[in-house]
C-alpha positions as a Markdown table, in Angstrom:
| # | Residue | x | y | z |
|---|---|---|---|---|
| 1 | Unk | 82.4 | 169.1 | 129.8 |
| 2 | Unk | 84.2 | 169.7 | 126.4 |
| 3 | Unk | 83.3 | 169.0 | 123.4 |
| 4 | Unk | 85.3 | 167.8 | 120.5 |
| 5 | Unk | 85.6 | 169.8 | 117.5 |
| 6 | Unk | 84.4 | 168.0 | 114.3 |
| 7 | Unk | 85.6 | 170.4 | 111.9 |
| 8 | Unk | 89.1 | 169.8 | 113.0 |
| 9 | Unk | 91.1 | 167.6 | 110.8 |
| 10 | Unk | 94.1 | 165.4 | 112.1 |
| 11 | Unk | 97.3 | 166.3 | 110.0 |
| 12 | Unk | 98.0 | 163.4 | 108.4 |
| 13 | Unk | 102.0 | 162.9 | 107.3 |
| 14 | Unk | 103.5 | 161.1 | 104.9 |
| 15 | Unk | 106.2 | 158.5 | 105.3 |
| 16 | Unk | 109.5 | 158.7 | 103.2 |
| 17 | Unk | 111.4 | 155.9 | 102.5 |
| 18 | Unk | 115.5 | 155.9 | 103.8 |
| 19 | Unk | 118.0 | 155.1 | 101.7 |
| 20 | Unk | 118.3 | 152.0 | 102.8 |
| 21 | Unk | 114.9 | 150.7 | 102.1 |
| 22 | Unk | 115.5 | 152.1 | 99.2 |
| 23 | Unk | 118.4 | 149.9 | 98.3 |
| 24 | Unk | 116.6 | 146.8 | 99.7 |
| 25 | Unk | 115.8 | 144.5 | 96.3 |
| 26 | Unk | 113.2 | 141.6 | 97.0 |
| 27 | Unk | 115.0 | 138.7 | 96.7 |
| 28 | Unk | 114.7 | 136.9 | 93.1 |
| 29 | Unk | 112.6 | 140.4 | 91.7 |
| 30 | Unk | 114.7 | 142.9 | 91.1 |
| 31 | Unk | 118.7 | 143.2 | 90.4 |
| 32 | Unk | 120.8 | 146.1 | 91.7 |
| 33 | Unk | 123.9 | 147.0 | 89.9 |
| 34 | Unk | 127.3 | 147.4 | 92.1 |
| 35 | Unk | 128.6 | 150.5 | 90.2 |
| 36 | Unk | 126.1 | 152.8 | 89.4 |
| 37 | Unk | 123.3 | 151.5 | 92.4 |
| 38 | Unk | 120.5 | 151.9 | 90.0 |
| 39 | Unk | 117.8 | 149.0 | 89.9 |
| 40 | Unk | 116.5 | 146.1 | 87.4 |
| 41 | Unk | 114.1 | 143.7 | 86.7 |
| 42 | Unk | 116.0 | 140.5 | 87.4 |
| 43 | Unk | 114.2 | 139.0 | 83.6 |
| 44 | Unk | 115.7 | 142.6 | 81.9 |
| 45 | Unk | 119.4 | 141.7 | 83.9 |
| 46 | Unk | 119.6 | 138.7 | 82.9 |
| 47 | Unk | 118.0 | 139.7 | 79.2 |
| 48 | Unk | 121.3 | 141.8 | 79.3 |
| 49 | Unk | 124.1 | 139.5 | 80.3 |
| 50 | Unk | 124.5 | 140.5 | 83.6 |
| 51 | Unk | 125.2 | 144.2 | 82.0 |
| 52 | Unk | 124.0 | 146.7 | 83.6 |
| 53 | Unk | 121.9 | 148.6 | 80.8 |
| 54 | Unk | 122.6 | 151.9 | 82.5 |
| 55 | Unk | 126.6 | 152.1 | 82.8 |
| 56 | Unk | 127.7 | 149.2 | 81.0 |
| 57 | Unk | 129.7 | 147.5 | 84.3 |
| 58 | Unk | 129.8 | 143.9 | 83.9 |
| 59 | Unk | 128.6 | 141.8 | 86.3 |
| 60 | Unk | 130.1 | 138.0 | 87.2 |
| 61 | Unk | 128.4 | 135.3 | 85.0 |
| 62 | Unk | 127.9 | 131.9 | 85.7 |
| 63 | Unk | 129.7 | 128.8 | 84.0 |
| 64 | Unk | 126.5 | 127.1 | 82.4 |
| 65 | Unk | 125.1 | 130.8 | 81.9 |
| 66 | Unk | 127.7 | 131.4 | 79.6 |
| 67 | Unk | 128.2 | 128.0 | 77.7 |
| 68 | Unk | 124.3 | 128.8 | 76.8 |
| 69 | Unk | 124.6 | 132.0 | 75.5 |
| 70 | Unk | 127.9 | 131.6 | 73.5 |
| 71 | Unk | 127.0 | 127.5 | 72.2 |
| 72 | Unk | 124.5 | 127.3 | 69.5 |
| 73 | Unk | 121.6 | 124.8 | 70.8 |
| 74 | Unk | 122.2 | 121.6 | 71.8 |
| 75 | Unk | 125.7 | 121.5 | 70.9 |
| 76 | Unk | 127.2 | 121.8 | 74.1 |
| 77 | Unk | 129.0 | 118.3 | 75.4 |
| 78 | Unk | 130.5 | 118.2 | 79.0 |
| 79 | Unk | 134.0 | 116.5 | 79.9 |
| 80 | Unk | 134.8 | 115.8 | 83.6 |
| 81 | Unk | 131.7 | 116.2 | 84.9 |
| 82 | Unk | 132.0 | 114.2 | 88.0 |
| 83 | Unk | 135.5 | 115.5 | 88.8 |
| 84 | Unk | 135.3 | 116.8 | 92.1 |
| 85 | Unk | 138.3 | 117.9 | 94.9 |
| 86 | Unk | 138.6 | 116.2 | 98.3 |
| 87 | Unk | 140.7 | 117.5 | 101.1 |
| 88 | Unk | 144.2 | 116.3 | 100.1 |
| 89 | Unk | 146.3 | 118.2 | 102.8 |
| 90 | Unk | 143.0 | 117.2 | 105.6 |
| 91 | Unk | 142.7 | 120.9 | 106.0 |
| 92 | Unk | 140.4 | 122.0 | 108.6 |
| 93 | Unk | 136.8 | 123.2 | 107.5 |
| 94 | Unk | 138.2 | 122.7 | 103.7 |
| 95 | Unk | 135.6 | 120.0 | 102.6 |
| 96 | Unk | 132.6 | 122.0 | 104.4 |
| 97 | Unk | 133.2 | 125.2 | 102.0 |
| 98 | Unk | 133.2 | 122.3 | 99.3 |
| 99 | Unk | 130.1 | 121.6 | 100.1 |
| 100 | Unk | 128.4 | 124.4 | 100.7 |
| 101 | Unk | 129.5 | 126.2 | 97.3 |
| 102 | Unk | 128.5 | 123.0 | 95.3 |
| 103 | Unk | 124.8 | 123.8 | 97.3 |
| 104 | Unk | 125.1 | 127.6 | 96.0 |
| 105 | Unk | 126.2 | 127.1 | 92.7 |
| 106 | Unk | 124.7 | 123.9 | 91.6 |
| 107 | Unk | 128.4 | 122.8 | 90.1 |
| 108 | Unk | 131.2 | 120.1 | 91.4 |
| 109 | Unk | 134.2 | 122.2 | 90.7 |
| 110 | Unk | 135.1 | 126.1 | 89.8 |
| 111 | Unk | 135.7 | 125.2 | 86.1 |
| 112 | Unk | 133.1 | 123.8 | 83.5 |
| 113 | Unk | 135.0 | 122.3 | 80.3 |
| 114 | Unk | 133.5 | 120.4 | 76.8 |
| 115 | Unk | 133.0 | 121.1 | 73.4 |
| 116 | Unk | 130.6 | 122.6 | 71.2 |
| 117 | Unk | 129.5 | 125.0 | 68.4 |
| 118 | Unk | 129.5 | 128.9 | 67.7 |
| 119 | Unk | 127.9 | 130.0 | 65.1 |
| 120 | Unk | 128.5 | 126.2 | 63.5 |
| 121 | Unk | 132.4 | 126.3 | 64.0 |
| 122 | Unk | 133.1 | 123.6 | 66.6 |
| 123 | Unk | 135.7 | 124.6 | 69.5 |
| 124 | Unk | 136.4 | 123.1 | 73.0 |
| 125 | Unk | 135.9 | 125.5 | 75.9 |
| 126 | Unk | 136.4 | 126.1 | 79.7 |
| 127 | Unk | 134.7 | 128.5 | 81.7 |
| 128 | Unk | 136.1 | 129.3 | 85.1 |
| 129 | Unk | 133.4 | 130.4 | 87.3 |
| 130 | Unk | 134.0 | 132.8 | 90.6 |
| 131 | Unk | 131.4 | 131.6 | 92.5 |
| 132 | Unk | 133.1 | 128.6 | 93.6 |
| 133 | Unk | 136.1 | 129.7 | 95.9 |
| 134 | Unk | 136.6 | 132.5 | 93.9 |
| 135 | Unk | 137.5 | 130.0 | 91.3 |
| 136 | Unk | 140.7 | 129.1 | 92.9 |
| 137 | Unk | 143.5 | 126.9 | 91.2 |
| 138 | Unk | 143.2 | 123.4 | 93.1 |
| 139 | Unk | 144.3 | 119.8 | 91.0 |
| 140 | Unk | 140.7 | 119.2 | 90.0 |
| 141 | Unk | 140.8 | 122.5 | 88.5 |
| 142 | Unk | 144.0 | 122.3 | 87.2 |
| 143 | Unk | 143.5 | 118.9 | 86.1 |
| 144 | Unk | 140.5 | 119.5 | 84.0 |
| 145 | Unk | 142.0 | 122.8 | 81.9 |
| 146 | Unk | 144.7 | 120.3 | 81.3 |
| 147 | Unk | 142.5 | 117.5 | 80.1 |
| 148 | Unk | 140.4 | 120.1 | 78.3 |
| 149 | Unk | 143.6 | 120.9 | 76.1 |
| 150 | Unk | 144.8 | 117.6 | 75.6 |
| 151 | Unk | 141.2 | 116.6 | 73.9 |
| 152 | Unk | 141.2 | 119.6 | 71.7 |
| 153 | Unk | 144.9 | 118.6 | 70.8 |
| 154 | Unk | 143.6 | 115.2 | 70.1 |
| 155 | Unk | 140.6 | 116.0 | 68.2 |
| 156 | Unk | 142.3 | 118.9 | 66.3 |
| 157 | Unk | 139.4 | 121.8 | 68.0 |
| 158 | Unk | 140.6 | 125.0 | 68.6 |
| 159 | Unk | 140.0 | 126.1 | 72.9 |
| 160 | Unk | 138.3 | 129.1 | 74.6 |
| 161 | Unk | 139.4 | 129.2 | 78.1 |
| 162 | Unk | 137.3 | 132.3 | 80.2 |
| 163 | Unk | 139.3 | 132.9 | 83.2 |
| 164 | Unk | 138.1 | 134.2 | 86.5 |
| 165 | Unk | 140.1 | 133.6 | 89.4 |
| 166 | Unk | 141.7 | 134.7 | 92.9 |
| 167 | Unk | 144.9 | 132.5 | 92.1 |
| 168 | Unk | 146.1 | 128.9 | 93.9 |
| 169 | Unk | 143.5 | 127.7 | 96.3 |
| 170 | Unk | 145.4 | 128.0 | 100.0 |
| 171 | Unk | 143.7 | 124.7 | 101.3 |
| 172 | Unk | 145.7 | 122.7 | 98.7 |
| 173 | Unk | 149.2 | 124.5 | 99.2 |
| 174 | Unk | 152.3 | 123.1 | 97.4 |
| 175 | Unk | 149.5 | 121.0 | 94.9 |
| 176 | Unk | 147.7 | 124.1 | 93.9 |
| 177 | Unk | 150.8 | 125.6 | 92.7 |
| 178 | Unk | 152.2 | 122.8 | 90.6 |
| 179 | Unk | 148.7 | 123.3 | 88.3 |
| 180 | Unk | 150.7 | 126.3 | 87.2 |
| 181 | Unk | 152.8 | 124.0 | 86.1 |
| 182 | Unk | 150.7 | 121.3 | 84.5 |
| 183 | Unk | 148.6 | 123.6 | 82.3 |
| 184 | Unk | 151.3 | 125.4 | 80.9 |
| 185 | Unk | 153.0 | 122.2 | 79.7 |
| 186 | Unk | 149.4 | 121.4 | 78.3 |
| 187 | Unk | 149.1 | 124.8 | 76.5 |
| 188 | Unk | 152.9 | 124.2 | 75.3 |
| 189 | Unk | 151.9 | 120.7 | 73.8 |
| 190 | Unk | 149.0 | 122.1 | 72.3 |
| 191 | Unk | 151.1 | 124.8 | 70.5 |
| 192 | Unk | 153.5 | 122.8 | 69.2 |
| 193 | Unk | 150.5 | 120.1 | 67.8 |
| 194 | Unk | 149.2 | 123.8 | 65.9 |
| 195 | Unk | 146.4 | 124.4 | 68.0 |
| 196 | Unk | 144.5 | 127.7 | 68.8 |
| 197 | Unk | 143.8 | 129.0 | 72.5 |
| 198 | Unk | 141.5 | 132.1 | 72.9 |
| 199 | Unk | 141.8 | 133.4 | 76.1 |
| 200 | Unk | 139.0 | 135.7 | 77.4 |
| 201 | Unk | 139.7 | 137.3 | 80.6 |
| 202 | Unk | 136.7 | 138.1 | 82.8 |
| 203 | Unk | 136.8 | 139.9 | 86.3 |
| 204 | Unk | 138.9 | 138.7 | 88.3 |
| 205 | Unk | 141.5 | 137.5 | 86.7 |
| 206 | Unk | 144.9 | 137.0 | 88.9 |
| 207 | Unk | 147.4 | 135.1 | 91.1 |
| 208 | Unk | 148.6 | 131.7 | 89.1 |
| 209 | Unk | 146.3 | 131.8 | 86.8 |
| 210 | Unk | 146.7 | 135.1 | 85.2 |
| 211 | Unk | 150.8 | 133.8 | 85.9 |
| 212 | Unk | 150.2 | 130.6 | 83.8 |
| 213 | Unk | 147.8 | 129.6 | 80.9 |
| 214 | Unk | 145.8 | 133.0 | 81.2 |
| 215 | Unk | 148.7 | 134.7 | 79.8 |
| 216 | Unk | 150.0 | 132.6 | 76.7 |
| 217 | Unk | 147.3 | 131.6 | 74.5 |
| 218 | Unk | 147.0 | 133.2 | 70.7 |
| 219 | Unk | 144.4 | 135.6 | 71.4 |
| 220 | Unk | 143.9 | 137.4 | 74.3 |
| 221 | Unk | 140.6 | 139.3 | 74.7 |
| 222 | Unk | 139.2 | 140.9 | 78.0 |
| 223 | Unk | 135.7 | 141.9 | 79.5 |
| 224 | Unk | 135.7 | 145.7 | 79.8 |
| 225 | Unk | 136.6 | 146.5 | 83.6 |
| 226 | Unk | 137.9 | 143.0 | 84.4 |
| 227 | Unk | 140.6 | 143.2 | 87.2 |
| 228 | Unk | 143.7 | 141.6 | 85.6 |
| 229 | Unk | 147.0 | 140.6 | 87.5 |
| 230 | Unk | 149.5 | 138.8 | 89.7 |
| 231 | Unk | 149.7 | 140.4 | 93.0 |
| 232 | Unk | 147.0 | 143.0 | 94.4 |
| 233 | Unk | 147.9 | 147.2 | 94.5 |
| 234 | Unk | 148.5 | 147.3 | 98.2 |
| 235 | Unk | 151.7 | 144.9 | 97.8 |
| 236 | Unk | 153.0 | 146.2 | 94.6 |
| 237 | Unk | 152.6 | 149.9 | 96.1 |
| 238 | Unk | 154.4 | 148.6 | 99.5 |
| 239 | Unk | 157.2 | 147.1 | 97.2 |
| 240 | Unk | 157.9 | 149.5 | 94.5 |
| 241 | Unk | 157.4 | 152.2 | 97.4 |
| 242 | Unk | 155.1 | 154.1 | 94.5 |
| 243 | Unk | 151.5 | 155.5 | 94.2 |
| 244 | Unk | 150.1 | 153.4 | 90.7 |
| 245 | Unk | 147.7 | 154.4 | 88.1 |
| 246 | Unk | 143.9 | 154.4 | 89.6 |
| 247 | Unk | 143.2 | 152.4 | 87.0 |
| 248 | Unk | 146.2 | 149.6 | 87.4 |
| 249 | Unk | 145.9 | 146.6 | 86.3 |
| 250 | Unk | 142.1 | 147.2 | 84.3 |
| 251 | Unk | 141.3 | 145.3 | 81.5 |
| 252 | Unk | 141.8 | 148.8 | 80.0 |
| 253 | Unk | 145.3 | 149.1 | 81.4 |
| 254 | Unk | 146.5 | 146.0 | 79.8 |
| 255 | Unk | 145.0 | 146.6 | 76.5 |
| 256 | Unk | 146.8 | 149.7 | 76.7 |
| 257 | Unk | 150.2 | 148.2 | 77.5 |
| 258 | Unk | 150.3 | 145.2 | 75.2 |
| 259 | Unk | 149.3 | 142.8 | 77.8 |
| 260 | Unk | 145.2 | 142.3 | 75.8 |
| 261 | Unk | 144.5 | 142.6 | 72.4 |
| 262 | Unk | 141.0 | 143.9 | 72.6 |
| 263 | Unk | 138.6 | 144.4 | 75.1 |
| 264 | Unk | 135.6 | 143.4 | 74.7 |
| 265 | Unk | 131.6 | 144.2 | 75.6 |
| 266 | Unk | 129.8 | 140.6 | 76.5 |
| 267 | Unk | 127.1 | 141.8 | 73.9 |
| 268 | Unk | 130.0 | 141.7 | 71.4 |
| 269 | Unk | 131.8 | 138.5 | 71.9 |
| 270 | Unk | 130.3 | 135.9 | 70.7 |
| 271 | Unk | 130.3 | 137.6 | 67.4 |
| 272 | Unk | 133.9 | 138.3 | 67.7 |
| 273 | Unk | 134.6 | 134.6 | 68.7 |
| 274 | Unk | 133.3 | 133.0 | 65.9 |
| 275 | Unk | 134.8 | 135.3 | 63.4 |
| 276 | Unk | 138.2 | 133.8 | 65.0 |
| 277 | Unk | 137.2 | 130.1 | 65.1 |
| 278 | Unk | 135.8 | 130.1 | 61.8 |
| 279 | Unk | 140.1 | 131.7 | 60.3 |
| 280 | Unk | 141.1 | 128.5 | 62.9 |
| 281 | Unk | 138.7 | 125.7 | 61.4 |
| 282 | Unk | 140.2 | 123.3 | 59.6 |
| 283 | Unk | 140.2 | 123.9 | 55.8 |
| 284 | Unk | 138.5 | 127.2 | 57.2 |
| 285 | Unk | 139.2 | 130.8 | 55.7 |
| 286 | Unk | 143.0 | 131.8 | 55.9 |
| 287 | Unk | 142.5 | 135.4 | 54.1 |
């Protein structure tokens, strides 16, 4: 009969982690950045902006997240709230994505327009957000950067338009293209009347937007990183039949080449901003 030996000790091994339990975040605790991988408290992300605190890369940043950092308090006034598309060309599955992106992002369209204060100069805005169909072009969106524009015409307010956007919306065809149209003849009245348009390009920034209002305001400021441009690399390479720059059509990129006038950290801007609006205020400082 044997005995068992109580002097002998079962090894006992520990248990390391992959990388991808690693990588998993619990959901609504912890943030992870896209560039550099490294992980955050969601309270310290969204402390920062959306920043990461380690490499600086600039993360997407809701419409109403934005409006409350840059406004002062209670200053903020919505237009075109209840604007909302429908399915003009009855394309298939088109008013389901509606839907469920109004679920996801708590908002009606991609594009969040009113007026308000920075640092006590009052200025109309619109804040394109890429959450909702990659903050395509469609006529409600279209239709409320033009409205937007026509009020700060009318009530003699300067406009900050943040862009963010993957061009015309393809379930709205000929109708998303003609918004091209319609805010650039806004932008043009709004110019002639003496107004002042701050554009601030955020990632991404192409297609017809970046074609149209995007690219003829006053100012033109960028998010550092932000993608900026008409078509994507892969086209341009396979129709200038050329390798381009790695880092084509960066925020960077244009700043270098005329197409921005300053790039700018989030942690920066509003700062910036009101320095601007406060030269653009009526009876405001012209030196």
């Amino acid at each position: 009969m044997a005995f068992k030996n109580p002097f002998t000790k079962k090894k006992k091994y520990a248990s390391i982690p992959s990388e991808k339990a690693k990588q998993d975040i619990p959901h609504g605790l912890m943030q992870k950045c896209e560039s550099c991988q490294k992980i955050f408290y969601q309270k310290e992300w969204k402390k920062q902006l959306n920043v990461c605190p380690e490499c600086g890369h600039h993360h997407k940043l809701g419409a109403y997240e934005r409006i409350e950092h840059l406004m002062d308090e209670q200053t903020f006034e919505e237009w075109d709230k209840e604007l909302t598309s429908n399915n003009p060309l009855a394309f298939p599955g088109y008013e389901e994505k509606l839907e469920k992106d109004k679920e996801k992002t708590g908002l009606k369209e991609a594009v969040v327009t009113g007026k308000g204060e920075i640092n006590g100069s009052p200025t109309a805005i619109a804040v394109m957000d890429a959450r909702f169909r990659m903050a395509s072009m469609g006529a409600i969106v279209g239709e409320k950067i033009a409205r937007a524009i026509e009020r700060a015409k009318e009530l003699q307010l300067p406009i900050i338009i943040f862009t963010a956007s993957g061009g015309a919306r393809m379930q709205e065809g000929m109708i998303s293209l003609m918004q091209m149209a319609k805010t650039s003849i806004a932008v043009d009245r709004f110019n002639q009347a003496g107004g002042c348009m701050i554009v601030v390009m955020t990632n991404p920034t192409t297609g017809g937007v970046s074609a149209s209002f995007a690219s003829i305001g006053d100012y033109h400021f960028a998010e550092p990183g932000a993608l900026i441009g008409f078509a994507g690399r892969r086209i341009i390479e396979q129709t200038i039949r050329e390798k381009l720059p790695k880092d084509f059509q960066t925020a960077e990129f244009q700043l270098e080449h005329g197409q921005v006038d300053k790039v700018i950290s989030r942690h920066d801007l509003k700062k910036t901003l009101s320095v601007v609006l406060e030269m653009h205020q009526v009876g405001g400082d012209q030196t």
